[in-house]
VEXDREN-2710 file (C-alpha; in Angstrom, 1 decimal):
% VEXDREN-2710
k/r/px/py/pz
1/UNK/23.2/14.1/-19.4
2/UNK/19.3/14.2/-19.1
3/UNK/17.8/15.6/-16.3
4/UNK/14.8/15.6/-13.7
5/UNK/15.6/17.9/-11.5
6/UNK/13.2/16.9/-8.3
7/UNK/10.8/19.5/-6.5
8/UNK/10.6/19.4/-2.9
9/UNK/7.9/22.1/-1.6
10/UNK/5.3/20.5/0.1
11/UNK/1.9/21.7/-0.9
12/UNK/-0.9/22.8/1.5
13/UNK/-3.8/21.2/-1.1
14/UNK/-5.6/18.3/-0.2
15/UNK/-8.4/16.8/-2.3
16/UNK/-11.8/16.7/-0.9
17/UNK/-15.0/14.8/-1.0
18/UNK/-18.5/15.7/0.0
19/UNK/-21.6/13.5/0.6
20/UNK/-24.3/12.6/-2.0
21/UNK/-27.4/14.3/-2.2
22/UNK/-30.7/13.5/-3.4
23/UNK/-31.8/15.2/-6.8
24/UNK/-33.6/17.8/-4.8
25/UNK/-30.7/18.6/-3.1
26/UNK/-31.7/17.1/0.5
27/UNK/-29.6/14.1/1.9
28/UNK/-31.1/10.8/1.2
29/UNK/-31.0/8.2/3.7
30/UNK/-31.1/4.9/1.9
31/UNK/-32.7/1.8/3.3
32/UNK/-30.3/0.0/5.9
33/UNK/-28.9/-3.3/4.7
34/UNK/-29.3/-2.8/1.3
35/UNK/-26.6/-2.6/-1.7
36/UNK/-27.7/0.9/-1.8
37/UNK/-27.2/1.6/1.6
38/UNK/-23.7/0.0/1.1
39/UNK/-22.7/2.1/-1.8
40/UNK/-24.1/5.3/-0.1
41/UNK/-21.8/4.3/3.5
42/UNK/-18.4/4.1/0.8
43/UNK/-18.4/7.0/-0.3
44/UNK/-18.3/8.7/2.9
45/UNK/-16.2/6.1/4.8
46/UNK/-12.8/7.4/5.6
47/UNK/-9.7/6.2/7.7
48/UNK/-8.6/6.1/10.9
49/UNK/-8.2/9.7/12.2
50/UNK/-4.7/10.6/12.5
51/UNK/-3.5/10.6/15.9
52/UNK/-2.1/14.2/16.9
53/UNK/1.9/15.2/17.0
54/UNK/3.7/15.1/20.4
55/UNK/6.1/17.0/19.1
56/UNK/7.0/19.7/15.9
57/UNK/9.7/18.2/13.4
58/UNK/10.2/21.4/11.5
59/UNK/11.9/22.7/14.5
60/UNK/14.3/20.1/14.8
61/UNK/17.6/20.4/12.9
62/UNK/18.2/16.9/13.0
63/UNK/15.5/15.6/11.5
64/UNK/15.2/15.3/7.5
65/UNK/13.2/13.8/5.2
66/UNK/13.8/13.1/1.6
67/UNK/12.3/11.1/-1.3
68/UNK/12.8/9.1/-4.9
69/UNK/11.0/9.4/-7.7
70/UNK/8.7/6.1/-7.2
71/UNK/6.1/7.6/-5.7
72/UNK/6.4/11.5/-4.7
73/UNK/3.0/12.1/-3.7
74/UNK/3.1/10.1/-0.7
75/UNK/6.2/11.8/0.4
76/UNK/5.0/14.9/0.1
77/UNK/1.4/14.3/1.8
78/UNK/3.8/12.1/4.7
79/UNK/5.8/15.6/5.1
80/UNK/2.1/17.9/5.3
81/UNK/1.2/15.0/7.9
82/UNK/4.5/15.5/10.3
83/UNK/5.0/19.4/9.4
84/UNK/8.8/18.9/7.5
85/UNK/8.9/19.8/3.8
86/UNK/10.9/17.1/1.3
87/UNK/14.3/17.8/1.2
88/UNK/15.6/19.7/-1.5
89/UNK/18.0/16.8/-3.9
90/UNK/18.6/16.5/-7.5
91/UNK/18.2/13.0/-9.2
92/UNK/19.4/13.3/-12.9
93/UNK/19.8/10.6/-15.7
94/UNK/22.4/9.5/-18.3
95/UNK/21.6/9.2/-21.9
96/UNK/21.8/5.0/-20.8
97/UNK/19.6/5.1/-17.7
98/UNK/22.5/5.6/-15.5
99/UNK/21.2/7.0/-12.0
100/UNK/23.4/10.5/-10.5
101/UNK/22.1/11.8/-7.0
102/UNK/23.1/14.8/-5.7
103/UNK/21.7/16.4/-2.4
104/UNK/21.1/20.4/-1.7
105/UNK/21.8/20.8/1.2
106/UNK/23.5/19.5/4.7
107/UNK/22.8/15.8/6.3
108/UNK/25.6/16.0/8.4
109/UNK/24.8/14.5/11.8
110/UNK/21.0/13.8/10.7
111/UNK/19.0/11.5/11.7
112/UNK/17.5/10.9/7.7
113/UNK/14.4/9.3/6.4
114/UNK/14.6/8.3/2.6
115/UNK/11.0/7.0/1.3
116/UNK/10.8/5.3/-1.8
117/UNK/8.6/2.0/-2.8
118/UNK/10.4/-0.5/-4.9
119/UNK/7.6/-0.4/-7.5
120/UNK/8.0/-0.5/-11.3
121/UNK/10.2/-0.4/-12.6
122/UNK/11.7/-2.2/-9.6
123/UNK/15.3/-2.6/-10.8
124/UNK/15.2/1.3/-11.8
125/UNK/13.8/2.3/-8.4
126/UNK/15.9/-0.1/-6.6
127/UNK/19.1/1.3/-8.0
128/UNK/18.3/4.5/-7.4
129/UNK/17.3/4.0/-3.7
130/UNK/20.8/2.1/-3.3
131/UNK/22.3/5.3/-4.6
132/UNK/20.5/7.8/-2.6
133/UNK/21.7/6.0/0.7
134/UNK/25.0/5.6/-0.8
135/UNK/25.4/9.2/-0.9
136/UNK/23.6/9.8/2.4
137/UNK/26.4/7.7/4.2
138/UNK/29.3/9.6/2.2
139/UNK/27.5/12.8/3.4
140/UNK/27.8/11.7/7.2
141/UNK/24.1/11.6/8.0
142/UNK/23.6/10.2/11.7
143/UNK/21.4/7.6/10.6
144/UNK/19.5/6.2/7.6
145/UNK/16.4/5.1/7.9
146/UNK/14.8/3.2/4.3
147/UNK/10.9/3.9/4.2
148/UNK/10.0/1.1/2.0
149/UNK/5.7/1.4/1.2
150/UNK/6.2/-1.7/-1.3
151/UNK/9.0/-3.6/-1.1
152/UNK/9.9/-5.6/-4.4
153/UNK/11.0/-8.9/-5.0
154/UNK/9.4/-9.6/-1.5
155/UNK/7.5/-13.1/-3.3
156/UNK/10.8/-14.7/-3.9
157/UNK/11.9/-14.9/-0.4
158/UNK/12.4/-19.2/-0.1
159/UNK/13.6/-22.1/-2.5
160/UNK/10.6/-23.4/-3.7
161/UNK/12.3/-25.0/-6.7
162/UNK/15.5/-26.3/-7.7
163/UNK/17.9/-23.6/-8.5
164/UNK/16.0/-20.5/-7.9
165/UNK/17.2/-17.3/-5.7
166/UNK/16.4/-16.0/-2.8
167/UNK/15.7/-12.4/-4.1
168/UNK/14.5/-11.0/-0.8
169/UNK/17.3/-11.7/1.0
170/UNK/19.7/-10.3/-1.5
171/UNK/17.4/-7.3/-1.9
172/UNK/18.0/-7.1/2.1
173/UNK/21.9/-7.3/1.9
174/UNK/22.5/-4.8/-0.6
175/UNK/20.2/-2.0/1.2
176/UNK/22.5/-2.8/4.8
177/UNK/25.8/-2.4/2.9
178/UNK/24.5/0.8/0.7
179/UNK/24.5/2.5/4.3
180/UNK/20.9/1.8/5.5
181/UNK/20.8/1.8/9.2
182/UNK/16.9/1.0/9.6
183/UNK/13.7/0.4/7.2
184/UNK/10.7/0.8/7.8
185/UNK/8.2/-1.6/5.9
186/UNK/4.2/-1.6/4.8
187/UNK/2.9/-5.4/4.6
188/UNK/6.2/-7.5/3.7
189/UNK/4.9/-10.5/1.7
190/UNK/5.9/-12.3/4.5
191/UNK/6.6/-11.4/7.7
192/UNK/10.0/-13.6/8.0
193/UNK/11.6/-11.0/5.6
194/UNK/12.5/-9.0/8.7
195/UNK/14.9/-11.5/9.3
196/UNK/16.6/-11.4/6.3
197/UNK/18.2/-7.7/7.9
198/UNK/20.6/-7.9/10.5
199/UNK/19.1/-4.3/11.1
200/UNK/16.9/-2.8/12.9
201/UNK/13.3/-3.4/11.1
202/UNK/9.6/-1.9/11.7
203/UNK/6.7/-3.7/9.4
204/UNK/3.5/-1.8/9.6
205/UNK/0.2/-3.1/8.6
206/UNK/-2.5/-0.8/6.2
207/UNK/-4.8/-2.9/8.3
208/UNK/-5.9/-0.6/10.8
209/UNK/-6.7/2.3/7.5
210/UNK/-8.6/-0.5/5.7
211/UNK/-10.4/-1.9/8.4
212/UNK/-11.8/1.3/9.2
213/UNK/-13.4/1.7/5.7
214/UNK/-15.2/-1.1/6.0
215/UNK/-16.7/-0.8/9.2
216/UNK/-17.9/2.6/8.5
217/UNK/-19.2/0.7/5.0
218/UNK/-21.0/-2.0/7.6
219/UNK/-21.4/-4.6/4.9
220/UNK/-24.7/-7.1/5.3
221/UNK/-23.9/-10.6/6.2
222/UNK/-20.1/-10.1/5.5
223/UNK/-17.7/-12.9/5.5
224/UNK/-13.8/-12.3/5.4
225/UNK/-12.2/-14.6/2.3
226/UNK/-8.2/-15.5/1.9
227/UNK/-7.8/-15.9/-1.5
228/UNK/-4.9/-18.5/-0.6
229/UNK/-3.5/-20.8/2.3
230/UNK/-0.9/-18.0/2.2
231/UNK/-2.9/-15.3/3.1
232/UNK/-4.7/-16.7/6.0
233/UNK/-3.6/-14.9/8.8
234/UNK/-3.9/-11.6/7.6
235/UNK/-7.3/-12.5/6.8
236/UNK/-8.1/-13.8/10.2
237/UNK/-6.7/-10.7/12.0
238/UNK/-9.1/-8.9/9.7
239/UNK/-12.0/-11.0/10.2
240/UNK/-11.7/-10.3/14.1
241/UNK/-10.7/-6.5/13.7
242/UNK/-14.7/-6.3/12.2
243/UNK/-16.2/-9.6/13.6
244/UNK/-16.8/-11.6/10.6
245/UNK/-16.3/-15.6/9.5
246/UNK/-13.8/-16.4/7.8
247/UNK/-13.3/-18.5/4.4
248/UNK/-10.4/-19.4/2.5
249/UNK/-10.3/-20.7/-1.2
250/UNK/-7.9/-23.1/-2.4
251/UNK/-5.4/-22.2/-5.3
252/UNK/-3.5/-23.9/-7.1
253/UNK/-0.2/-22.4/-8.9
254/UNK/0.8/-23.8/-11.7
255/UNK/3.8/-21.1/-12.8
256/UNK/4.4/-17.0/-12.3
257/UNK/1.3/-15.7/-12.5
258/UNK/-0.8/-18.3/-13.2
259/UNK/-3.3/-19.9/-10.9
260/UNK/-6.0/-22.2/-10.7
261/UNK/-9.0/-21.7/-8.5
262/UNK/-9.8/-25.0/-6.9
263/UNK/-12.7/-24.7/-4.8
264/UNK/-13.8/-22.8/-1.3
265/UNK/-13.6/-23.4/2.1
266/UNK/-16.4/-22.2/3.9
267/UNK/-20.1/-20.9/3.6
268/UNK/-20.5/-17.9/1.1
269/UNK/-24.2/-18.8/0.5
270/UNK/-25.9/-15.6/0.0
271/UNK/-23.0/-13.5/1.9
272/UNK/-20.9/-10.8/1.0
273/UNK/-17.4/-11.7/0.8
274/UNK/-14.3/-9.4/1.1
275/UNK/-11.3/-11.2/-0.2
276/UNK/-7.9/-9.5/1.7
277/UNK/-4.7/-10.1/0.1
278/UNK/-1.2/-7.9/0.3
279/UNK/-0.6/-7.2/-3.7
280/UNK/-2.6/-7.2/-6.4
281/UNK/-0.9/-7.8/-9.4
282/UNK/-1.7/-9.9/-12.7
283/UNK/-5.0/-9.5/-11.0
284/UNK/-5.2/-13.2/-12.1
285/UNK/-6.0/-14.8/-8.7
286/UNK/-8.4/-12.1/-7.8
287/UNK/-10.5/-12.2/-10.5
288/UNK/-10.4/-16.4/-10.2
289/UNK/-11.4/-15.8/-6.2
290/UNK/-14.3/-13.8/-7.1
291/UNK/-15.9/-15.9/-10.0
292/UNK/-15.1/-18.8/-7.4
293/UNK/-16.7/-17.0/-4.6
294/UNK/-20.2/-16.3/-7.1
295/UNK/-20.0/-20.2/-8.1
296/UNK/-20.3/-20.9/-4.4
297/UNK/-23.1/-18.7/-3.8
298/UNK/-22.2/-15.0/-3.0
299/UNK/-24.1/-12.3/-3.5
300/UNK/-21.8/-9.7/-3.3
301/UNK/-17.8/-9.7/-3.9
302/UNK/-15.4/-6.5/-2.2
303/UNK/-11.4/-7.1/-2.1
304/UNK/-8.8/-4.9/-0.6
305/UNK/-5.1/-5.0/-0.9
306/UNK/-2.0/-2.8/0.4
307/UNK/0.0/-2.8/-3.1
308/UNK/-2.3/-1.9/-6.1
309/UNK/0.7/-3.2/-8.6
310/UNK/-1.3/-3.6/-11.5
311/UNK/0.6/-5.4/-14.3
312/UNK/0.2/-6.6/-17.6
313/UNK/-3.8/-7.5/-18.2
314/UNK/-5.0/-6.2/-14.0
315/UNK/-6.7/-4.0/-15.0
316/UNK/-8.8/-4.9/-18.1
317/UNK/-9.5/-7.7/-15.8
318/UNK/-10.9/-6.0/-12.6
319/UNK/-12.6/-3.9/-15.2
320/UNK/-14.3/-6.6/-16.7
321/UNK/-15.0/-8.6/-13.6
322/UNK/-17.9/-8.8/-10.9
323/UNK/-16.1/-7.4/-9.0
324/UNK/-18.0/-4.8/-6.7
325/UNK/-15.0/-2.3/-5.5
326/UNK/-11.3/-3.1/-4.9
327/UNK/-10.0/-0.9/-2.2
328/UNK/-6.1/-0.1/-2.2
329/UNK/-3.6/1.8/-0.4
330/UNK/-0.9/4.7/-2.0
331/UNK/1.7/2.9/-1.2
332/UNK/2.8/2.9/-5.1
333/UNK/1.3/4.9/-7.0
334/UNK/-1.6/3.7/-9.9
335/UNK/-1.0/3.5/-13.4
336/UNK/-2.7/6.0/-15.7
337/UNK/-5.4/3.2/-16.6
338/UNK/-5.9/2.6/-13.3
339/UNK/-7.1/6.2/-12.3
340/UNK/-9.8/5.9/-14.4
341/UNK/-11.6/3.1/-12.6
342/UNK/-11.2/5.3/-9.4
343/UNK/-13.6/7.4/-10.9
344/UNK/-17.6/6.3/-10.1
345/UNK/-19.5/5.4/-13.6
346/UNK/-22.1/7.8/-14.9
347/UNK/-24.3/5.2/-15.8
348/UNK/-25.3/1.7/-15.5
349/UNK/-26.1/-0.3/-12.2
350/UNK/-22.7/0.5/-10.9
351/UNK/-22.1/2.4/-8.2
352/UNK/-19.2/2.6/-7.1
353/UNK/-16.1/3.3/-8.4
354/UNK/-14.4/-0.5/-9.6
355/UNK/-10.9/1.0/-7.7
356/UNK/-10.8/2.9/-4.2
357/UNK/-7.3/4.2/-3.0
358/UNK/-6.6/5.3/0.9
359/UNK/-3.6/6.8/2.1
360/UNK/-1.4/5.8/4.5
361/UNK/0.8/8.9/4.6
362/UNK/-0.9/9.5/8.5
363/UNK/0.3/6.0/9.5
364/UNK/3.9/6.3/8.0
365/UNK/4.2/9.7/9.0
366/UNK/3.0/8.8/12.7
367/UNK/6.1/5.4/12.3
368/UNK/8.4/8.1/11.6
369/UNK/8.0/10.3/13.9
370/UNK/8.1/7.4/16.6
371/UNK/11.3/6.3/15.3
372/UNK/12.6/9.4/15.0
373/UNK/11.8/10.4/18.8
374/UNK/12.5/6.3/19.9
375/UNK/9.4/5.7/20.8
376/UNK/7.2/2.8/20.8
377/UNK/5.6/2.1/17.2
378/UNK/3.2/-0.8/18.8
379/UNK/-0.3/1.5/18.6
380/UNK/0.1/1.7/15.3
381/UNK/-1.0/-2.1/15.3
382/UNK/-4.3/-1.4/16.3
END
């Protein structure tokens, strides 16, 4: 038997940033309004401030928090955010893939958290999250609470064509009879997924943390873009969070990941667009909106999505695209290409970096402590 034996100490370290300076070492205030001025306001923009504890969790017994191997990091930082460290668990490996979960120590009567995004490899990560609650149950936690940042097969969640499943939903009946008693999710593909659980369900937005970066960027003449009829309501809650018009383009599917650009809805002349969607994928669409958008008349292109999921050709093509910044969330963690457009380029016109990630370990660690005390999770809205 292979194994990876998880670590669980939550570390103190947080990375930093610090303002530009001018080659003489003085801050430069670029002109207002300009791309300059843009690029200048994104590297300093930041989220939301996180909103203080009413209460200490590492001093309640009851309370426990423990995490997969999908995305570590953001349970770790979500544990330095509500003062608990990751409970200590071992997740090993047969020679065939075969998942074995063990825990370290006592859930008995616990009220348990158990974060772990669905991202790839979904089936692996899936599997693995089923048997994690499977042994939480056996070990008589109090309750079981799923923090789901991404949650997969979230796109196949209606019969759109003739003998097809309905992923989502099965997804949802295997997590309630594993043992979960709750989940918590980040931007469901669609918001009728709740009721595919006949539990308890809270679905956060990574609205509020990406709204805030971009009115602290204060783009020129910006106009909000859904890249799909889809996607129009998230857009338009946007568009009103920073008080811009909205546009939609129309797109035409014609099979998994393929889609054809049709034409746009709205007036881009001279504006710069910011395209919202939930996951970025393929990348396909994105790159399709934005050459779209430029056809129509845009002079600048932004886009910003909660699941940077990044498959296949994504990022060769947001690479290679006019794309001006795509701003994500952690809620999976990014590939090893991918961390290399999150770095600005040394040279050329370019000035920012083609990728920007935000956390939103202050926004699930502020839903879980909510849930955790039964308190209202509605603030988180705004």
């Amino acid at each position: 038997m292979e194994a990876e034996t998880l670590t669980v100490t939550a570390e103190d370290k947080q990375p930093g940033s610090g303002p530009n300076a001018s080659r003489d070492g003085a801050p430069k205030e670029p002109e207002k309004g300009t791309p300059q001025d843009a690029a200048a306001r994104a590297k300093d923009a930041k989220p939301a401030p996180e909103r203080k504890r009413s209460r200490n969790l590492s001093e309640d017994k009851r309370f426990k928090l423990f995490s997969g191997t999908a995305n570590r990091p953001l349970t770790e930082e979500i544990g330095r955010h509500i003062g608990v460290p990751v409970g200590e668990a071992k997740i090993q490996r047969f020679a065939d893939g075969e998942v074995y979960f063990q825990l370290l120590e006592n859930v008995r009567g616990v009220d348990v958290f158990v974060v772990q995004p669905t991202c790839y490899p979904v089936d692996q990560h899936l599997v693995e999250l089923l048997v994690m609650i499977d042994a939480l149950k056996r070990a008589s936690a109090a309750r079981i609470t799923v923090v789901v940042p991404y949650y997969g097969y979230a796109r196949q969640d209606r019969k759109d064509r003739p003998r097809v499943a309905i992923s989502a939903k099965l997804i949802a009946d295997l997590l309630t009879t594993a043992g979960a008693n709750r989940a918590l999710f980040v931007d469901l593909h669609a918001a009728q997924i709740q009721g595919f659980f006949n539990i308890p369900v809270d679905h956060l937005f990574a609205s509020p943390v990406l709204v805030s970066y971009f009115r602290e960027l204060n783009l020129p003449n910006l106009t909000v873009v859904s890249p799909d009829a889809g996607g129009v309501e998230r857009a338009r809650f946007f568009a009103q969070k920073v008080g811009a018009p909205l546009a939609i383009v129309d797109k035409r599917r014609t099979d998994i990941n393929i889609s054809e650009v049709m034409n746009v809805i709205g007036d881009v002349t001279g504006k710069t667009c910011l395209i919202i969607d939930d996951i970025v994928d393929t990348a396909g669409t994105l790159v399709k909106t934005v050459d779209a958008l430029y056809a129509a008349g845009a002079a600048t292109v932004y886009a910003c999505a909660s699941h940077a999921v990044l498959s296949g050709p994504a990022i060769d093509r947001i690479a290679n695209s006019r794309l001006e910044q795509l701003v994500v969330t952690n809620t999976v963690p990014l590939r090893e290409a991918a961390q290399k457009l999150t770095v600005p380029p040394s040279d050329g016109p370019q000035k920012l970096p083609k990728i920007k990630v935000l956390t939103i370990a202050g926004l699930l660690g502020a839903a879980i402590e909510s849930i955790h005390m039964e308190t209202s999770v509605s603030t988180l809205f705004s």
